[in-house]
C-alpha positions as CSV (number, residue, x, y, z in Angstrom):
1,X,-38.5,-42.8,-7.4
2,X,-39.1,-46.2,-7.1
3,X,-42.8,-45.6,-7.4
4,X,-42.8,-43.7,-10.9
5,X,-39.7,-46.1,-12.6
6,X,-42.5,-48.9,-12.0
7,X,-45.3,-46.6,-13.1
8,X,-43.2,-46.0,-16.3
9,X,-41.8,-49.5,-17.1
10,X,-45.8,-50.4,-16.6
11,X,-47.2,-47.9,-18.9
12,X,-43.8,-48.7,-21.7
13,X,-45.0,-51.6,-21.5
14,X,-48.7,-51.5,-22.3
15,X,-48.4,-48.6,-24.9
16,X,-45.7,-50.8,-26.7
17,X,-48.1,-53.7,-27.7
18,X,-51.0,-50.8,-28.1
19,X,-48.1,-49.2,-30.8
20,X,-48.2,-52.6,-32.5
21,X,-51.5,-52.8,-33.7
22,X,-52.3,-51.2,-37.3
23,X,-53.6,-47.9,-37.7
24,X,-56.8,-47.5,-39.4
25,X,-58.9,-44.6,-41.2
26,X,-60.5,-42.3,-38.5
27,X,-63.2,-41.4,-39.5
28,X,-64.2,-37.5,-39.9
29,X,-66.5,-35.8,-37.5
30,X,-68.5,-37.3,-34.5
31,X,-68.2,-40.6,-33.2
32,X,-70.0,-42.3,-30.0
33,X,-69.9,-45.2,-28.2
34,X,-71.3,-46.4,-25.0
35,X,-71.2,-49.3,-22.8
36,X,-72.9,-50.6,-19.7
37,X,-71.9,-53.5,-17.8
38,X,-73.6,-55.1,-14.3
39,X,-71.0,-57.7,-12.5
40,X,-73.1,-59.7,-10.2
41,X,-71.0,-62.2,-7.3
42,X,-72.8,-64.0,-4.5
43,X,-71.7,-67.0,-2.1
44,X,-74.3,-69.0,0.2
45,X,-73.8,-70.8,3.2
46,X,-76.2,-72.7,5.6
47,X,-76.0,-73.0,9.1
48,X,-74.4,-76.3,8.8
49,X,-71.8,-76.1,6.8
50,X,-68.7,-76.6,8.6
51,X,-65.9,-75.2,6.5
52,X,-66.0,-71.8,6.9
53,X,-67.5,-68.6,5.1
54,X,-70.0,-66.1,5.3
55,X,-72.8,-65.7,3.0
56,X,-72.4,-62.6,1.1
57,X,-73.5,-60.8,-2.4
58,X,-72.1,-57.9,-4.4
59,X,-72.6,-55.6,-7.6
60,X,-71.0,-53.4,-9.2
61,X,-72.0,-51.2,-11.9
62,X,-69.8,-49.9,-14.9
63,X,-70.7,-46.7,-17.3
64,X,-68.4,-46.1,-20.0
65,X,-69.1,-43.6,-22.6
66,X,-66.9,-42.2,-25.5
67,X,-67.4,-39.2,-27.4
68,X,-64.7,-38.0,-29.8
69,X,-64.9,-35.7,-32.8
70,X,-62.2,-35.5,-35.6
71,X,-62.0,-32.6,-38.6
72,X,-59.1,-32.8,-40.6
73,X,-56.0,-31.8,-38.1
74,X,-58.2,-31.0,-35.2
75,X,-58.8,-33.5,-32.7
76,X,-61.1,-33.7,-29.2
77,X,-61.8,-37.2,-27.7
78,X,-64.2,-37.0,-24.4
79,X,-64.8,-39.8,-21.9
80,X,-67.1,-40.5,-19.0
81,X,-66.5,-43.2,-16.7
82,X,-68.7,-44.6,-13.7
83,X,-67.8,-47.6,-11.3
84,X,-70.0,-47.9,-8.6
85,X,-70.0,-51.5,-6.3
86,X,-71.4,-52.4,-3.3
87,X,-70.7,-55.8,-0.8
88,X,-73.0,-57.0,2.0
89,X,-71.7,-59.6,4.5
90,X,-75.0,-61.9,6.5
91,X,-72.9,-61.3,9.4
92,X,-72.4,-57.5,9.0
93,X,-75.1,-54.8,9.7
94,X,-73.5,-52.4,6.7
95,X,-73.2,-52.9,3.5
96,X,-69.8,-50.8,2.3
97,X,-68.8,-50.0,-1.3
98,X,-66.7,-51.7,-3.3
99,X,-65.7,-48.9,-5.6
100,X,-67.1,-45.2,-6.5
101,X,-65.9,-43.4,-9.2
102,X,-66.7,-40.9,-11.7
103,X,-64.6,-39.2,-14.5
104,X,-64.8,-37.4,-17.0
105,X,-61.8,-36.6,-19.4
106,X,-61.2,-34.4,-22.5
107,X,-58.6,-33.4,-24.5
108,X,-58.3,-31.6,-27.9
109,X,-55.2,-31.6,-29.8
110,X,-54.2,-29.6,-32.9
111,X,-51.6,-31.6,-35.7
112,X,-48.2,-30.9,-36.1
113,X,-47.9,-30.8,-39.7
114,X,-48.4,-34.5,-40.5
115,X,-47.3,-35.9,-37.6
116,X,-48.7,-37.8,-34.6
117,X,-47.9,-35.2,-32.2
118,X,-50.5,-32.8,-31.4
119,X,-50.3,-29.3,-29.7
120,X,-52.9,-30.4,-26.8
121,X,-55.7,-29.0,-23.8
122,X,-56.4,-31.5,-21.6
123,X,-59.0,-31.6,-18.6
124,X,-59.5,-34.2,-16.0
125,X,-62.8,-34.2,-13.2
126,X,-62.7,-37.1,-11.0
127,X,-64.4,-37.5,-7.5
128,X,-67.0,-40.1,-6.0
129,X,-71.1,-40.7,-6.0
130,X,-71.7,-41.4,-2.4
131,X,-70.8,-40.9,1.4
132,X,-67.5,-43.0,2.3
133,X,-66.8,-44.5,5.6
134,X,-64.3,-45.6,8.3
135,X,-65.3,-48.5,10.0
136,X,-64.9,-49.5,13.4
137,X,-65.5,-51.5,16.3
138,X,-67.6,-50.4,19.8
139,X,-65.1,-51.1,22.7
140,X,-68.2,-51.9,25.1
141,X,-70.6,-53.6,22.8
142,X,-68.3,-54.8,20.1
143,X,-70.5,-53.9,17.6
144,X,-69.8,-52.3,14.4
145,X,-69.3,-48.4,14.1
146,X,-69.0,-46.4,10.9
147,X,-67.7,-42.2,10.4
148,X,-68.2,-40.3,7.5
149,X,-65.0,-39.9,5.6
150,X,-65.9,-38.7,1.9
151,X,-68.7,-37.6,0.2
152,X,-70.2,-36.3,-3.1
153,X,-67.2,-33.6,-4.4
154,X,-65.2,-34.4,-1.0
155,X,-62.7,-35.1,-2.5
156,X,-62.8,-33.8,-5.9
157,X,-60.2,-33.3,-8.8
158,X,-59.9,-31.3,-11.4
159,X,-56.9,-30.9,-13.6
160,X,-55.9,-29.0,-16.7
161,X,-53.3,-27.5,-18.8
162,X,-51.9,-26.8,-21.9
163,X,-49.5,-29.5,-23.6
164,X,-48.0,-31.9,-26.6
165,X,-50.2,-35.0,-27.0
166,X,-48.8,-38.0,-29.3
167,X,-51.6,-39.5,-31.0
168,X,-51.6,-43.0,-33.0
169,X,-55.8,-43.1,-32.7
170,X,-58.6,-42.7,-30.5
171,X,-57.6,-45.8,-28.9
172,X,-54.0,-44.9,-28.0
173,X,-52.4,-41.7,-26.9
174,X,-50.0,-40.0,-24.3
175,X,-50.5,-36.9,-23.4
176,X,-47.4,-34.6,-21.7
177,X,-48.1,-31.3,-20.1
178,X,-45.6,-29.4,-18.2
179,X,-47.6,-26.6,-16.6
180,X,-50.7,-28.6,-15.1
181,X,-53.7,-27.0,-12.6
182,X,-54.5,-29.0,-10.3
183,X,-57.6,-28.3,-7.9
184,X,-58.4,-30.5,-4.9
185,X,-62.1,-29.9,-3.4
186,X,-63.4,-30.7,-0.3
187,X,-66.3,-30.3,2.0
188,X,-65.3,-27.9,4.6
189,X,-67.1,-29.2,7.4
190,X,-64.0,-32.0,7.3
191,X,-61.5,-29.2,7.9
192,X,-62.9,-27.0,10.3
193,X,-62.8,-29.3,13.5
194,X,-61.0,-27.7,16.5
195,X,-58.3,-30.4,16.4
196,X,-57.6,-29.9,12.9
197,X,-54.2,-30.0,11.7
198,X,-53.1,-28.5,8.1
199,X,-52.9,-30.9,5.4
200,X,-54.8,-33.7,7.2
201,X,-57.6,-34.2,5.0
202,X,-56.3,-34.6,1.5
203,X,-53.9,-31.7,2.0
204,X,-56.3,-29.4,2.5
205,X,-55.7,-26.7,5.4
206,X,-58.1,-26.1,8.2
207,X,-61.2,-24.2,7.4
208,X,-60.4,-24.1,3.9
209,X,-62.6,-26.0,1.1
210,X,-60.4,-26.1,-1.7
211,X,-56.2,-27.1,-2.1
212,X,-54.1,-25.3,-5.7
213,X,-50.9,-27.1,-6.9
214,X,-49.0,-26.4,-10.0
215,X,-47.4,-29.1,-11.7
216,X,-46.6,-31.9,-14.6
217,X,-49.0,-33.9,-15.7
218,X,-48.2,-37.2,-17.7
219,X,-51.3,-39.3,-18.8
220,X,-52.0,-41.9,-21.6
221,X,-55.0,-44.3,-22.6
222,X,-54.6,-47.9,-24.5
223,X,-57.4,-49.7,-25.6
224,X,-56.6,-52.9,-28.1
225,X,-57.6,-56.9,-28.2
226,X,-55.1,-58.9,-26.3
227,X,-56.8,-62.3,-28.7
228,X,-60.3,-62.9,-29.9
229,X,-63.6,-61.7,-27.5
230,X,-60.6,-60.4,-25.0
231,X,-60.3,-56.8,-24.7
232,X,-58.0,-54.8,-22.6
233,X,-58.4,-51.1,-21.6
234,X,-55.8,-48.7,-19.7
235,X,-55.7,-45.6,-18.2
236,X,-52.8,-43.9,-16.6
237,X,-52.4,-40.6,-14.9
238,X,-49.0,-39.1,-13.4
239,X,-48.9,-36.1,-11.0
240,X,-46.2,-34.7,-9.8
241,X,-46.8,-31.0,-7.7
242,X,-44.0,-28.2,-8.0
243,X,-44.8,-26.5,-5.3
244,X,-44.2,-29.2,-2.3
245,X,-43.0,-32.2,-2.8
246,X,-42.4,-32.5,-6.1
247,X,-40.6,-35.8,-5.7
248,X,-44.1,-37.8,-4.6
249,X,-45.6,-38.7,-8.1
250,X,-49.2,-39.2,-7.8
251,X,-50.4,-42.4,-9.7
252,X,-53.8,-43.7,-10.8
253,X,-53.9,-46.4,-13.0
254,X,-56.7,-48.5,-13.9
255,X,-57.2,-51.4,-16.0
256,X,-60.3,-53.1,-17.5
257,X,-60.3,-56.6,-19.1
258,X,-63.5,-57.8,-20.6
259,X,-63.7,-61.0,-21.8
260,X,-66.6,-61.7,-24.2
261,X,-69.0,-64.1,-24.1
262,X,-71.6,-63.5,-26.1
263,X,-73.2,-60.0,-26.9
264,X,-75.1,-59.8,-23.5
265,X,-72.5,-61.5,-20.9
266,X,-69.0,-60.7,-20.3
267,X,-66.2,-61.6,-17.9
268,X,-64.7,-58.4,-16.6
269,X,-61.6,-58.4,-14.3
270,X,-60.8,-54.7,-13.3
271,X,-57.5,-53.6,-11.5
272,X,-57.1,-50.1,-9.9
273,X,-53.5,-48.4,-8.1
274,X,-53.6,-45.4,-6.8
275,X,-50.6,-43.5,-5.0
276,X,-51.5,-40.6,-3.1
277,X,-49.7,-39.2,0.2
278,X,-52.3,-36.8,0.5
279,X,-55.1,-39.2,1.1
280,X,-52.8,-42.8,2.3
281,X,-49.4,-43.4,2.8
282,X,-49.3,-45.8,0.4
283,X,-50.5,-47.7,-2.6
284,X,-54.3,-48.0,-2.6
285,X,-55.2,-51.0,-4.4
286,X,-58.8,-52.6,-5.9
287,X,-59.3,-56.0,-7.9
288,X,-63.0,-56.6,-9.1
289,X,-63.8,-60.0,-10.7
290,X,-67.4,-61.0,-11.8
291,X,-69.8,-62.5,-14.4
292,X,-71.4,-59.3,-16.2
293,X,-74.6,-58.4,-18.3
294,X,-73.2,-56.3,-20.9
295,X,-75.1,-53.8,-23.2
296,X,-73.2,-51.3,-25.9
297,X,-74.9,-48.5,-27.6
């Protein structure tokens, strides 16, 4: 309970100074927009430097790309998001990822009257580009081990259902839908170990390939200037499952703050919290700070 009051108060909080900002025309038909952003972080050290550190380097790439169409009172707004990042350490024989993520969501919404509110379809795809691992450490030779965790669709996501969408503009929304699909995809070959236990692997049971809950679905999207050249985007997504549990509110909220420098370079700090007890017991947190080449289209 605890978890989703904070998850609320957070997104009350962003959506109200998104609310705040004055609506303009939409205009009719398609729109698209695109961005691509490279963040680039590296620290040296030589052998003689007596303070401390490892010399290290990391990138991560960012793919966002928007298109929406608008006729009259019909609405559908699509979005494609990839955040791929990778670290390597002098000192480590991997290299490990810093992030990996791609999503697409869409939702069309037909007007109430004229109102903001929308009678609304939504869909949500998420899942990850490349193998994850668990790292470890060789009793014997104390060298670095790695096992295959996750891969390409393992897990996967994909969620949809039929709801009432409030809509200011295709930069501010919230979305409500009651009676939500939810489909968790895995590769079997993680489930069908002899000492597999049930719900282990993303709450997927053994030998099976593919998990269905039924539930309510609660997601929103913000996207407005905080001051001059300083742009914040959020995305929020609630789950909560009817059929076990109903009580552990899945979260996944992201936030992207670029900070302009010019119209090649960029600032971008980028927070992510996740809350699933099917994958961690826990919150699952990422922060990604870095210098960026940035490039919209």
């Amino acid at each position: 309970m605890k978890k989703l009051l904070f998850a609320l108060a957070l997104c009350g909080g962003i959506f109200n100074l998104s609310a705040q900002e004055e609506e303009e025309e939409q205009k009719q038909g398609w729109t698209k927009e695109g961005n691509i952003a490279i963040l680039f972080n590296q620290s040296a050290f030589n052998e003689e430097w007596t303070g401390g550190g490892t010399s290290n380097i990391a990138g991560n790439l960012l793919f966002n790309y928007d298109f929406n169409y608008l006729k009259e009172d019909f609405t559908w707004d699509n979005k494609l998001l990839l955040d791929y990042g990778m670290t390597k350490q002098r000192s480590d024989e991997f290299a490990r990822k810093t992030s990996d993520r791609l999503e697409f969501n869409s939702i069309a919404g037909k007007q109430v009257q004229e109102s903001n509110w929308y009678y609304s379809l939504f869909l949500n795809f998420r899942t990850q580009i490349t193998k994850g691992y668990k790292f470890g450490e060789d009793a014997e030779s104390g060298q670095t081990t790695r096992r295959e965790y996750t891969n390409f669709l393992s897990p996967a996501y994909l969620q949809f259902g039929p709801g009432m969408m409030w809509k200011k503009s295709e930069n501010f929304y919230i979305n409500l839908a009651p009676a939500t699909g939810r489909m968790v995809f895995v590769d079997k070959d993680f489930t069908s170990g002899p000492d597999y236990v049930d719900g282990d692997y993303f709450g997927v049971d053994a030998g099976k390939a593919m998990r269905f809950e039924l539930g309510a679905s609660v997601s929103g999207y913000a996207q407005f200037d905080i001051i001059e050249n300083v742009t914040m985007e959020n995305l929020i997504n609630l789950y909560s499952n009817y059929l076990e549990d109903p009580q552990n509110v899945d979260i996944d909220y992201t936030m992207n703050m670029k900070m302009k420098i010019n119209d090649y370079l960029s600032t971008n700090l980028i927070f992510q919290a996740i809350y699933d007890d099917n994958a961690v017991k826990g919150f699952q947190i990422r922060e990604v700070f870095g210098l960026g080449f940035n490039y919209g289209f």
